[in-house]
Backbone as JSON, one array per atom type, in Angstrom:
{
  "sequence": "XXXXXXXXXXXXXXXXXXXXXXXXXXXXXXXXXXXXXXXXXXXXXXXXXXXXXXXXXXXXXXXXXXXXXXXXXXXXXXXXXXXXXXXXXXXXXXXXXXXXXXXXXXXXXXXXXXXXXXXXXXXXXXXXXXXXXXXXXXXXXXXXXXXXXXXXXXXXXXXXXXXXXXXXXXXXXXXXXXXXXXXXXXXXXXXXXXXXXXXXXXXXXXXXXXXXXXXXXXXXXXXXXXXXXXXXXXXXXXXXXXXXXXXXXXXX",
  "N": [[-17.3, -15.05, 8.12], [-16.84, -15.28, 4.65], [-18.47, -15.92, 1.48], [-16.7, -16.54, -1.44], [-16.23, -15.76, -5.5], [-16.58, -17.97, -6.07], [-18.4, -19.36, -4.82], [-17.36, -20.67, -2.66], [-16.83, -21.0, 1.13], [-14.9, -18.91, 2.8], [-12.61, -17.58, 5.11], [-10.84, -15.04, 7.07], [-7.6, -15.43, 8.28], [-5.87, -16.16, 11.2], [-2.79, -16.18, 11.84], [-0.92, -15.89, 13.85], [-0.86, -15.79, 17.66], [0.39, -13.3, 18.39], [2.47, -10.6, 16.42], [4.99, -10.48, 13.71], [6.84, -12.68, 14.03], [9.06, -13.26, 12.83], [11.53, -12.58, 11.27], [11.79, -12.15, 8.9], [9.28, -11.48, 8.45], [8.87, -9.47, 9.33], [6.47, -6.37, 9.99], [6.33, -2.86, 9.06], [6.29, -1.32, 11.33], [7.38, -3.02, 13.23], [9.92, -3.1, 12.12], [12.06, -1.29, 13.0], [12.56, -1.52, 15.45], [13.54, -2.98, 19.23], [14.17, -5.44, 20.95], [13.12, -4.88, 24.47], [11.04, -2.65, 23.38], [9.98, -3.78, 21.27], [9.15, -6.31, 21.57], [6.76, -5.16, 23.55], [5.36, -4.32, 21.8], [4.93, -6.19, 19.59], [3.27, -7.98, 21.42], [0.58, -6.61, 21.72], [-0.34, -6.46, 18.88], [-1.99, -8.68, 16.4], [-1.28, -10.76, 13.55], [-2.7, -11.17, 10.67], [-3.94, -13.2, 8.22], [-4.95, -12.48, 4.93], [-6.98, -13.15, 2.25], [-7.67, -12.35, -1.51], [-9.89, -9.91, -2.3], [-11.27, -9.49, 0.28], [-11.66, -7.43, 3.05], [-10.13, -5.16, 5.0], [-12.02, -4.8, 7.29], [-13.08, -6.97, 8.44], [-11.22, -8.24, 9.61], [-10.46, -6.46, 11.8], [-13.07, -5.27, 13.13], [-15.27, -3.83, 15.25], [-14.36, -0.2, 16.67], [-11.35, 1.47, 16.78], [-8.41, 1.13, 14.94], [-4.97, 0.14, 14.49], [-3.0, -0.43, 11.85], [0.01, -2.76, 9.99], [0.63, -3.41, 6.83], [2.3, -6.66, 6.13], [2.62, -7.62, 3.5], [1.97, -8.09, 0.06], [-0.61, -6.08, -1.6], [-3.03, -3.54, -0.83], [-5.96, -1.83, -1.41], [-7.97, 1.14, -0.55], [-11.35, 2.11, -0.93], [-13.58, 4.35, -1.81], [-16.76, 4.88, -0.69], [-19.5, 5.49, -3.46], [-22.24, 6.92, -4.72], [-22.79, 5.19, -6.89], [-21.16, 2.92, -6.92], [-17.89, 2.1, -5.81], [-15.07, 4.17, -5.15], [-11.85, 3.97, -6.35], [-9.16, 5.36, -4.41], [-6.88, 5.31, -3.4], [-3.53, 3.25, -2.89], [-2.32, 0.32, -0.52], [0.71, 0.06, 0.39], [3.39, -2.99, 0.9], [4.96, -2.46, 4.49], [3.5, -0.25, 5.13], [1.72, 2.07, 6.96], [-1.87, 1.78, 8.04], [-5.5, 2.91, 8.8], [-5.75, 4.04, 12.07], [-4.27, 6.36, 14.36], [-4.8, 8.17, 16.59], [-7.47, 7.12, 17.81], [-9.79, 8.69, 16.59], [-13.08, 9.18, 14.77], [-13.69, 6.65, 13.57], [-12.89, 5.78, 9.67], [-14.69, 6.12, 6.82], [-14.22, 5.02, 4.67], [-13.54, 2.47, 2.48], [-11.09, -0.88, 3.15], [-9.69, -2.98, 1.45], [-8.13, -6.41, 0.41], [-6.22, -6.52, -2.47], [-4.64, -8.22, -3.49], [-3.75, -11.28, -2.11], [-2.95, -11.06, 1.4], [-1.28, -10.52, 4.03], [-1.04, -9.07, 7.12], [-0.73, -7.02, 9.96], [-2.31, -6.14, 13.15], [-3.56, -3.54, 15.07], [-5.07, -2.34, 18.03], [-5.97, 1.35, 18.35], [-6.17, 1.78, 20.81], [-4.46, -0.03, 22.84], [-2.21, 0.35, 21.29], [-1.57, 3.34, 21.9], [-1.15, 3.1, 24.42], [1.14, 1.58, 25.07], [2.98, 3.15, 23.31], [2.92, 5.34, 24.81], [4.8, 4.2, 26.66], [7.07, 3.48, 25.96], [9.41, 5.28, 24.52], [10.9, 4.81, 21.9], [8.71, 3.49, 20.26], [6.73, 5.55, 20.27], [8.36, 7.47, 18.35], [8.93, 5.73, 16.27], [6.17, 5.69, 15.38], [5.53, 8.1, 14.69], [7.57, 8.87, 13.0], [6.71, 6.92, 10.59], [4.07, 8.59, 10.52], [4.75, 10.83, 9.27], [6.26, 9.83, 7.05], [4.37, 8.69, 5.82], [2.39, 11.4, 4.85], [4.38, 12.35, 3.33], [4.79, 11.2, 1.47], [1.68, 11.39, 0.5], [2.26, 13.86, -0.46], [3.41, 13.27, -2.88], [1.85, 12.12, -4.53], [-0.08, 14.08, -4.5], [1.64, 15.42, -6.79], [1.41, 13.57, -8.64], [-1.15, 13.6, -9.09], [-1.75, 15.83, -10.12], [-0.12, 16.22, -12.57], [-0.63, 17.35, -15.77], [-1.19, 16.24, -18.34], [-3.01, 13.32, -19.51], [-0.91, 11.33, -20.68], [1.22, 12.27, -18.99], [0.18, 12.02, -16.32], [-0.48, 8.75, -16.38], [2.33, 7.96, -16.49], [3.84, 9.25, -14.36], [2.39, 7.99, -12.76], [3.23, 5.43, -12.76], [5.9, 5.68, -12.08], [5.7, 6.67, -9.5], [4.56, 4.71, -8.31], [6.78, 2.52, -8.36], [8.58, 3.57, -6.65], [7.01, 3.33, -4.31], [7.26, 1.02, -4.09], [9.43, 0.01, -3.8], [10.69, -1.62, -1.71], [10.45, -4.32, -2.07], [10.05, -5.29, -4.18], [11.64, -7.51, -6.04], [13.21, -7.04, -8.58], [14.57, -4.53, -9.78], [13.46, -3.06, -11.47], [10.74, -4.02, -12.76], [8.05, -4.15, -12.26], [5.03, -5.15, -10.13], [2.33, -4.96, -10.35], [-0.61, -5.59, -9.71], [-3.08, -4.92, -9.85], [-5.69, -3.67, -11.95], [-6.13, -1.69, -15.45], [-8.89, -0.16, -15.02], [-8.87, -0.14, -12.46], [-6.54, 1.5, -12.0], [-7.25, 3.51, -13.56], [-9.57, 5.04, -12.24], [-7.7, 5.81, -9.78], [-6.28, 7.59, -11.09], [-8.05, 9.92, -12.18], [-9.07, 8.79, -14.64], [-10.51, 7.55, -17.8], [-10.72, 4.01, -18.63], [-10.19, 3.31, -21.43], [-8.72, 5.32, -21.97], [-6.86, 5.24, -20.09], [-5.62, 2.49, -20.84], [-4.65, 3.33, -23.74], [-2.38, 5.49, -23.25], [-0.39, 4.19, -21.74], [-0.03, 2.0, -23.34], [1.06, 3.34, -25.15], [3.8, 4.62, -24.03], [4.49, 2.39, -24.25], [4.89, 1.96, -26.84], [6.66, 4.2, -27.2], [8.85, 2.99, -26.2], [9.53, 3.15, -24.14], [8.92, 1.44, -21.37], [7.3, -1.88, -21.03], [5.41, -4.94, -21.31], [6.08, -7.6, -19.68], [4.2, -9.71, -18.76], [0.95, -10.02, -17.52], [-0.64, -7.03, -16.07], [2.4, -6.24, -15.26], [4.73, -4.38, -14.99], [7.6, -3.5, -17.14], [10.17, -1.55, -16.82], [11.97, 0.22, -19.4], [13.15, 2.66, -20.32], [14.21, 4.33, -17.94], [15.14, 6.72, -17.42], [13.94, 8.05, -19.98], [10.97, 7.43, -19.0], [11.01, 9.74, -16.9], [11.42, 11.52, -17.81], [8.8, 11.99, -19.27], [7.18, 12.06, -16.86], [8.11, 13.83, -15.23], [8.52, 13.69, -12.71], [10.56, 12.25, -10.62], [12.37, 8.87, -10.44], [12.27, 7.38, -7.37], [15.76, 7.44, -5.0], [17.54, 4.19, -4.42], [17.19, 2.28, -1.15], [18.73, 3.73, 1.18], [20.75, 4.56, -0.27], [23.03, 7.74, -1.73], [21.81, 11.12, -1.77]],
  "CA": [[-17.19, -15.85, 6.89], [-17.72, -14.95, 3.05], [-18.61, -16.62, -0.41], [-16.31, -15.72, -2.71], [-17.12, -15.8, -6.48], [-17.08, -19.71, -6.89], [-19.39, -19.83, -3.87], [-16.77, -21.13, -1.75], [-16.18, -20.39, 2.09], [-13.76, -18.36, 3.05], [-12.59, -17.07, 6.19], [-9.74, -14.35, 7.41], [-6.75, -16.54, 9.19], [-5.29, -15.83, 12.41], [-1.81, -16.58, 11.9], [-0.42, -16.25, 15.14], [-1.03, -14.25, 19.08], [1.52, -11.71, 17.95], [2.63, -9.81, 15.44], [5.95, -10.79, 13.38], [7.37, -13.53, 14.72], [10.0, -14.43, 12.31], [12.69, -11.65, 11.12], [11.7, -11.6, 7.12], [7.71, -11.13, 8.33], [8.17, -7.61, 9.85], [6.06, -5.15, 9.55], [7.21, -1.44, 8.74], [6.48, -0.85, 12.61], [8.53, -3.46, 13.91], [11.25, -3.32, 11.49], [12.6, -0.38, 13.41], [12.56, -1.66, 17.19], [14.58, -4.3, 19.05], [14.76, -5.88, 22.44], [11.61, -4.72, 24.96], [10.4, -2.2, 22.64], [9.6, -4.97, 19.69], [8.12, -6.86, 22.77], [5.61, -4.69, 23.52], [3.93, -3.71, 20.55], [4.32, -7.81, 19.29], [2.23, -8.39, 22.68], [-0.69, -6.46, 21.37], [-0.78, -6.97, 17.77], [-2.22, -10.19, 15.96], [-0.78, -10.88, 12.36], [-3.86, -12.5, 9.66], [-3.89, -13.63, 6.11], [-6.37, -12.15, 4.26], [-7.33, -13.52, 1.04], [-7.81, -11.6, -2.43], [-11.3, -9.61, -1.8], [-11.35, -9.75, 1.63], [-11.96, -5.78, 3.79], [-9.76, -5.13, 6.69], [-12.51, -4.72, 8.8], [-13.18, -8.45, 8.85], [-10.6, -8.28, 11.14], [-10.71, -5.39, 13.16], [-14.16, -5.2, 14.55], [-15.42, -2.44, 15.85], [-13.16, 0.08, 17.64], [-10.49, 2.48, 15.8], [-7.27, 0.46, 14.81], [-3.98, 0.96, 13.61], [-2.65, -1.55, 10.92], [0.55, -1.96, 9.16], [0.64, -4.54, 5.61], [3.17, -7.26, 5.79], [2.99, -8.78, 2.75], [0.54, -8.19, -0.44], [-1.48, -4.43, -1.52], [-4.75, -3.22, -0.14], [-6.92, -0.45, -1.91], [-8.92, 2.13, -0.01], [-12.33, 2.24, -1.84], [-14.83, 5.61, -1.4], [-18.35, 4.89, -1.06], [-19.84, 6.75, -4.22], [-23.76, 7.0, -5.48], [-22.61, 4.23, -8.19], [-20.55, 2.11, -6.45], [-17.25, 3.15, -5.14], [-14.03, 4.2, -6.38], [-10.55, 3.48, -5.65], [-8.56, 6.35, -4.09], [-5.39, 4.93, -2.59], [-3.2, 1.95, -2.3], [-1.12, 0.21, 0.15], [2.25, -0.98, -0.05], [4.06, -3.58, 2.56], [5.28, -1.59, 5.57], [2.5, 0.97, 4.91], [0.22, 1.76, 8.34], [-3.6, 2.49, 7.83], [-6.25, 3.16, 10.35], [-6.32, 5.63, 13.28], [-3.32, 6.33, 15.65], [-5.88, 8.86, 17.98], [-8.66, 7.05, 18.67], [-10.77, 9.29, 16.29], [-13.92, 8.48, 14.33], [-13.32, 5.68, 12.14], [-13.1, 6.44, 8.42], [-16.15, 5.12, 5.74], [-13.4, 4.18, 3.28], [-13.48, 1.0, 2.94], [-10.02, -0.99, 2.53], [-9.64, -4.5, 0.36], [-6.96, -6.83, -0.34], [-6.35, -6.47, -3.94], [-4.21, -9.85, -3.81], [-3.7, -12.11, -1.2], [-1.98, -9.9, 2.19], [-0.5, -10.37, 5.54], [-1.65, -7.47, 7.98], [-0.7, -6.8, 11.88], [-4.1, -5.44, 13.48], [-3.62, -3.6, 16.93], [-6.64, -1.48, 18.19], [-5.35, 1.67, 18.52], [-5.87, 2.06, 22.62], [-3.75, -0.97, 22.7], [-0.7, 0.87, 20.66], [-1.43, 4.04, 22.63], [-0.52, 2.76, 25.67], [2.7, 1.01, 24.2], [3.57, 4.12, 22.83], [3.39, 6.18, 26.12], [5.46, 3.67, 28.1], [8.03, 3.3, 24.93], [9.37, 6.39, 23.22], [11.06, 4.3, 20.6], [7.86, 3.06, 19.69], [6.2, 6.61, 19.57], [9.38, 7.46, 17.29], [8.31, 5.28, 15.03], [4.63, 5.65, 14.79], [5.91, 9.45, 14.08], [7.94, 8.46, 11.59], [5.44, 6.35, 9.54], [3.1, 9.31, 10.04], [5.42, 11.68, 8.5], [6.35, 9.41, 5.48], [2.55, 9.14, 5.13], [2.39, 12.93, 4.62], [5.43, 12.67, 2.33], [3.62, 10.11, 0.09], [0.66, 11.98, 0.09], [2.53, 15.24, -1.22], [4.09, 13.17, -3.96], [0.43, 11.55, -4.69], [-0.19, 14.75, -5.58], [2.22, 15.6, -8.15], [1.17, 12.8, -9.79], [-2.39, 13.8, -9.66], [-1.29, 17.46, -10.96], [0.21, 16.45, -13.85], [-1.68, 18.13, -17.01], [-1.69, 15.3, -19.58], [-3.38, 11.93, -19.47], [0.26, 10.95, -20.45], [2.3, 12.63, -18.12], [-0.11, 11.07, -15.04], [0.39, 7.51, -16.21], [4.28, 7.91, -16.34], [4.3, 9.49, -13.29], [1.83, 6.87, -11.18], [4.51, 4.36, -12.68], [7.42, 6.22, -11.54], [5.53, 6.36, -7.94], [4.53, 3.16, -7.66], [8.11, 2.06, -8.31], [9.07, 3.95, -5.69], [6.57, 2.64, -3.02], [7.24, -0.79, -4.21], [11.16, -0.43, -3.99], [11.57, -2.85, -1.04], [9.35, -5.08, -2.23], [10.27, -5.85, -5.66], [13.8, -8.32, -6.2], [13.65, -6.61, -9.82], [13.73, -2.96, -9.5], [13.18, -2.28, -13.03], [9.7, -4.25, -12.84], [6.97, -3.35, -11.3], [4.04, -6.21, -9.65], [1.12, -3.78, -10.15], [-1.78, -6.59, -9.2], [-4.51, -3.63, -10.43], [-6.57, -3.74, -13.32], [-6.14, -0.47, -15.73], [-9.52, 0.15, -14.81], [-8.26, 0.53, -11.23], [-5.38, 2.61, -12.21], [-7.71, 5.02, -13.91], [-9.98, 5.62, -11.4], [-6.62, 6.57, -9.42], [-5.99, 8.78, -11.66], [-9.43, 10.49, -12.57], [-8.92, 8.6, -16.1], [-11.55, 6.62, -18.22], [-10.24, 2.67, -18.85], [-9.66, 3.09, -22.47], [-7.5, 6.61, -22.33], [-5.7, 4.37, -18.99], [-4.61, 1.66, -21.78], [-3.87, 4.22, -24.64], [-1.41, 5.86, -23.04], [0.3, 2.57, -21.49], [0.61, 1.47, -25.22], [1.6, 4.65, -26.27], [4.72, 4.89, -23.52], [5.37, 1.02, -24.89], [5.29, 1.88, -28.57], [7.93, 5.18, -27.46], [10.32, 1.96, -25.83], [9.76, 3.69, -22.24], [7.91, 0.59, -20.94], [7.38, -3.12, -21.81], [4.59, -5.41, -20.34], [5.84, -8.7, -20.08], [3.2, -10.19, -18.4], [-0.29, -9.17, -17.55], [-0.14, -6.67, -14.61], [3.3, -6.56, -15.07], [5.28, -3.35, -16.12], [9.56, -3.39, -17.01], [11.02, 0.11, -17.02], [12.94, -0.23, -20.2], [14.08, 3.35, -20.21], [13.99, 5.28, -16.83], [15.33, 8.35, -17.85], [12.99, 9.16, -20.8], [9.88, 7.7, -18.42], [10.94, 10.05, -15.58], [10.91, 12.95, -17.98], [7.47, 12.18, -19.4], [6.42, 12.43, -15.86], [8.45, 14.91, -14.5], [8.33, 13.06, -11.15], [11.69, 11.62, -10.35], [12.65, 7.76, -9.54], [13.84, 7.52, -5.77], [17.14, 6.85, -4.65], [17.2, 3.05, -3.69], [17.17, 2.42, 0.2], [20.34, 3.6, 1.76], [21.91, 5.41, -1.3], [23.64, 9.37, -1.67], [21.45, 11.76, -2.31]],
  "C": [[-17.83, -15.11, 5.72], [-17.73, -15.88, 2.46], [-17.97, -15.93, -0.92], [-16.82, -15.96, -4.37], [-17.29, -17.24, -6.89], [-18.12, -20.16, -5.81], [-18.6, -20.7, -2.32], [-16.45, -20.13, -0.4], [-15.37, -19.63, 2.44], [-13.12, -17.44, 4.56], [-11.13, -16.31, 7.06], [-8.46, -15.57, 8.66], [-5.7, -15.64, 10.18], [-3.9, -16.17, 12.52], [-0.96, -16.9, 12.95], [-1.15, -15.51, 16.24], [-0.35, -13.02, 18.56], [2.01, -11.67, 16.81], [4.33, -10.03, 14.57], [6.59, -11.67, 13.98], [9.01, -13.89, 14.49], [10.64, -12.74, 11.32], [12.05, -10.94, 9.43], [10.4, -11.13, 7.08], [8.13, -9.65, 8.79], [7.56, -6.58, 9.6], [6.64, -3.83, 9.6], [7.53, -0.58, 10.27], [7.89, -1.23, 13.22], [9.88, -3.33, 13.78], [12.4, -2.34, 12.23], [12.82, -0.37, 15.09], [13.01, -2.82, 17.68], [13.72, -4.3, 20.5], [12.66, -5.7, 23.19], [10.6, -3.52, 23.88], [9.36, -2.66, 21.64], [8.95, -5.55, 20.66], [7.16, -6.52, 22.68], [5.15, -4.64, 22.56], [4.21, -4.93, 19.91], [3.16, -8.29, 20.37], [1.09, -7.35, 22.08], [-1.39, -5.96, 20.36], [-0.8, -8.31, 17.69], [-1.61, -9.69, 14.53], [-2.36, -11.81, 12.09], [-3.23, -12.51, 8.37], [-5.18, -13.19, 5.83], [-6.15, -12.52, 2.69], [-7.64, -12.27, -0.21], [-9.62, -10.91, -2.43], [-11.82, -9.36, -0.67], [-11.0, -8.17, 2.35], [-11.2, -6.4, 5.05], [-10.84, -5.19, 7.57], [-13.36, -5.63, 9.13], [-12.8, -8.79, 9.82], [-10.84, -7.32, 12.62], [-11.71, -5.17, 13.8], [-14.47, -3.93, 14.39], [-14.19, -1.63, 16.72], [-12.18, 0.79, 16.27], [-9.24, 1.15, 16.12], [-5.94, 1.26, 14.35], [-3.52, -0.21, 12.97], [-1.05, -1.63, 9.82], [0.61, -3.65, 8.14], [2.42, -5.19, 5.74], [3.72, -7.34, 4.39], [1.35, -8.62, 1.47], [0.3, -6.38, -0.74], [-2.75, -5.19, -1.39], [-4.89, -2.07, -1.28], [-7.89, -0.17, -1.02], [-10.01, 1.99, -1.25], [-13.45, 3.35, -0.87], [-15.77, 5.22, -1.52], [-18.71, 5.72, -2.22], [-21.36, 5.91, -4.95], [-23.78, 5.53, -6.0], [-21.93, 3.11, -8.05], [-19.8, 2.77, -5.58], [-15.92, 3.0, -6.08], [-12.62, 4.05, -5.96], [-9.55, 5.05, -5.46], [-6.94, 6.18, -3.56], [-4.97, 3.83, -2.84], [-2.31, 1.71, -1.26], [0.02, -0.67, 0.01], [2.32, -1.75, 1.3], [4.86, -2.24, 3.08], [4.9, -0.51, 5.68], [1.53, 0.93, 6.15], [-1.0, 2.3, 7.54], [-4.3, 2.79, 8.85], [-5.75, 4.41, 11.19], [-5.11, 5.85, 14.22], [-4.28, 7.2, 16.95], [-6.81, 8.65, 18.07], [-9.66, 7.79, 18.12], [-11.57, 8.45, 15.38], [-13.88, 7.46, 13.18], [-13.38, 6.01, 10.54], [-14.39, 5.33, 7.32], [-15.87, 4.77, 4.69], [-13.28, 2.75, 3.49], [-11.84, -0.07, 2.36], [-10.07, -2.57, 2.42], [-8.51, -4.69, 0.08], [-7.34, -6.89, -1.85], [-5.87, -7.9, -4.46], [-3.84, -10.4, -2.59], [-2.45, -11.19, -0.06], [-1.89, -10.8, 3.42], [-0.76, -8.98, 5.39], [-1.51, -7.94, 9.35], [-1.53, -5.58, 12.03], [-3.21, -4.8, 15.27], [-4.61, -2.09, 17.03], [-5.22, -0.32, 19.17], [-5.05, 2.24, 20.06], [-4.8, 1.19, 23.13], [-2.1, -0.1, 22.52], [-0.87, 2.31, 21.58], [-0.59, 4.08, 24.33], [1.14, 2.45, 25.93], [3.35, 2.34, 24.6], [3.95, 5.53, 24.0], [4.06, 5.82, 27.06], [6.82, 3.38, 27.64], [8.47, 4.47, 23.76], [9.97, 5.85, 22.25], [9.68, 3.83, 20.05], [6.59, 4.25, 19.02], [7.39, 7.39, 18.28], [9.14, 7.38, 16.16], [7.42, 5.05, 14.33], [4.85, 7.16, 14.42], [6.68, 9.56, 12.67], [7.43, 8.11, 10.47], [4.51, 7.26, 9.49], [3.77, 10.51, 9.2], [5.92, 11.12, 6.68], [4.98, 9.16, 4.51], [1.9, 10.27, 4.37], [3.3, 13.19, 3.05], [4.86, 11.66, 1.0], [2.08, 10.84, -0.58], [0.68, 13.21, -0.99], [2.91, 14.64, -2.76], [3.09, 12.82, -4.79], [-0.04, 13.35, -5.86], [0.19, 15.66, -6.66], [1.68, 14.63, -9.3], [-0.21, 13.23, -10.26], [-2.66, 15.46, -10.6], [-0.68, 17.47, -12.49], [-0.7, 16.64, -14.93], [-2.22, 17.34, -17.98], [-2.22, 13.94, -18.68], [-1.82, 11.09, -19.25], [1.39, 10.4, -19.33], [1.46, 11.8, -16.61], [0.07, 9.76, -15.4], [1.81, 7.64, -16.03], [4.49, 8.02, -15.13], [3.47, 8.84, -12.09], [3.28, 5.83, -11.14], [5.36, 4.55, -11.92], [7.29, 6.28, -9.6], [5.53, 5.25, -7.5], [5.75, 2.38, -7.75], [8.65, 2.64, -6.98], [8.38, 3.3, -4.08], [6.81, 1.1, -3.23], [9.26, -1.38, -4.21], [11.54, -1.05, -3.16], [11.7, -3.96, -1.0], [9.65, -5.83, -3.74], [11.56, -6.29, -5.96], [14.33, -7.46, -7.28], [12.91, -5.29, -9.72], [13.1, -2.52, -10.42], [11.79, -3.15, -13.78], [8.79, -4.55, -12.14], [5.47, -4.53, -11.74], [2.57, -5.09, -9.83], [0.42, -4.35, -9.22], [-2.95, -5.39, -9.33], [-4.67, -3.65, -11.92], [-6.37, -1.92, -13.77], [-7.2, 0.07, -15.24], [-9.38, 1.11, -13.28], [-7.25, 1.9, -11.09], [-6.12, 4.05, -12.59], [-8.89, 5.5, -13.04], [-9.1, 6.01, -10.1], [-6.6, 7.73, -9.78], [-7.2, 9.49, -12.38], [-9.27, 10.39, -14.62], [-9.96, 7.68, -16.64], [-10.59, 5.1, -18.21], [-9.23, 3.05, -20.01], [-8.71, 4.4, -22.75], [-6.66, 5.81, -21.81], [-4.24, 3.3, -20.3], [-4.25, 2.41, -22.91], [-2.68, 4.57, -24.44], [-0.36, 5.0, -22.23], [0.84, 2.35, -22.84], [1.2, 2.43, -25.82], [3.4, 4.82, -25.29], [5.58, 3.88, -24.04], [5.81, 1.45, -26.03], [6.62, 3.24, -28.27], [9.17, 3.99, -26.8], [10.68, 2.74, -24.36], [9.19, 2.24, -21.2], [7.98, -0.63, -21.54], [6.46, -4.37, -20.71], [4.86, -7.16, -20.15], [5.46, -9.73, -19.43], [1.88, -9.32, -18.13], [-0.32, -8.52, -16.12], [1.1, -6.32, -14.11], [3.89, -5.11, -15.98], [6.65, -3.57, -15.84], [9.48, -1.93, -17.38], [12.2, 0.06, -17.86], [13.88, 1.14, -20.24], [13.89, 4.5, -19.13], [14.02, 6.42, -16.65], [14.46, 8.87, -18.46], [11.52, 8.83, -19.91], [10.06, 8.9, -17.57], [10.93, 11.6, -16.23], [9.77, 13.62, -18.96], [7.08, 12.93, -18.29], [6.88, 13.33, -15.33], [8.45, 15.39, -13.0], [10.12, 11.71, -11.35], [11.76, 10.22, -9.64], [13.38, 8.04, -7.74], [14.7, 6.41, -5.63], [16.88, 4.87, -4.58], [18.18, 3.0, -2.31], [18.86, 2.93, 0.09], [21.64, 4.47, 0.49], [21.68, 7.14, -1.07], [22.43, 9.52, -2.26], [21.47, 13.49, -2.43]]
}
């Protein structure tokens, strides 16, 4: 149990024994496995709700895990001297945690807004995974698009201007958020600029400069708080010089 900031209770929810139950919940694991395959690895994941504030490792315990987000972003946060700082986020059908059983990591990871998460300790999914090669398949898979996220991570963090890295987080985070969002052409952030610019090794007030400055060129348009429209895709994508991706299933 925590206090959150009104002083009220609060406590991680157990949603079910297993892990997706219901076709539209799937996680990024399951989504890819049918019949006994999907069996097993529902038999030894749990699905929770975690609340806004709330650290995965409420749930998980002790013990190395592997995790993948239903529903909702997480942020990784670094321990640092001063606090800590935000290094990552996760999208739905994004894994986290450990597939080998090695030493747990000292990042610490937080729902940013209210999530669904399937927990399975990763001796648990090991086992699975050696008695089910579709299921190692697809924990190969997700570790390879992990890799491929990471490389694109850092284009964005390579870009030279203040500018050109906002444009081009946008242009990512559109892309990790493309299954996820009904309206492709606007983007749920749920992160404070502040957040964004310690992403991007930016102060607050450069973070919102150049936001207002992509609005006032008519690349951008905020219409809500947290809330970005992609008014013109083309000229954002050649601020950033990081390309929109395809959407699912299209030529490329």
């Amino acid at each position: 149990m925590l206090s959150d900031e009104c002083g009220e209770q609060r406590a991680v929810l157990a949603i079910d024994r297993g892990c997706c139950d219901l076709q539209s919940m799937r996680c990024g694991l399951c989504a890819g496995l049918a019949g006994e395959d999907l069996h097993a690895v529902r038999a030894v994941g749990r699905r929770y709700a975690l609340r806004r504030g709330q650290a995965v490792a409420e749930v998980t315990g002790a013990g190395t895990y592997c995790a993948n987000l239903t529903t909702g972003i997480l942020q990784v946060l670094r321990p640092e001297v001063d606090g800590s700082r935000t290094i990552g986020l996760v999208f739905p059908g994004e894994i986290i945690g450990d597939l080998n059983g090695g030493r747990p990591s000292d990042d610490a990871i937080v729902a940013i807004t209210d999530a669904e998460i399937c927990i399975y300790q990763s001796v648990d999914l090991e086992r699975v995974a050696d008695r089910h090669p579709s299921v190692r398949r697809a924990l190969l898979g997700s570790a390879f698009e992990a890799l491929s996220q990471a490389r694109r991570w850092m284009l964005v963090l390579s870009r030279p201007s203040a500018r050109e890295r906002v444009a081009a987080f946008l242009v990512e985070m559109a892309g990790r958020l493309r299954g996820v969002n009904a309206d492709q052409n606007t983007l749920e952030l749920g992160l404070s600029r502040g957040r964004i610019g310690d992403l991007l090794g930016l102060s607050l007030e450069t973070t919102s400069r150049q936001m207002q400055a992509l609005a006032r060129a008519g690349l951008i348009a905020f219409p809500q708080r947290r809330q970005v429209r992609f008014v013109n895709r083309g000229g954002l994508e050649k601020v950033a010089g990081l390309a929109f991706r395809p959407p699912t299933g299209a030529a490329v």
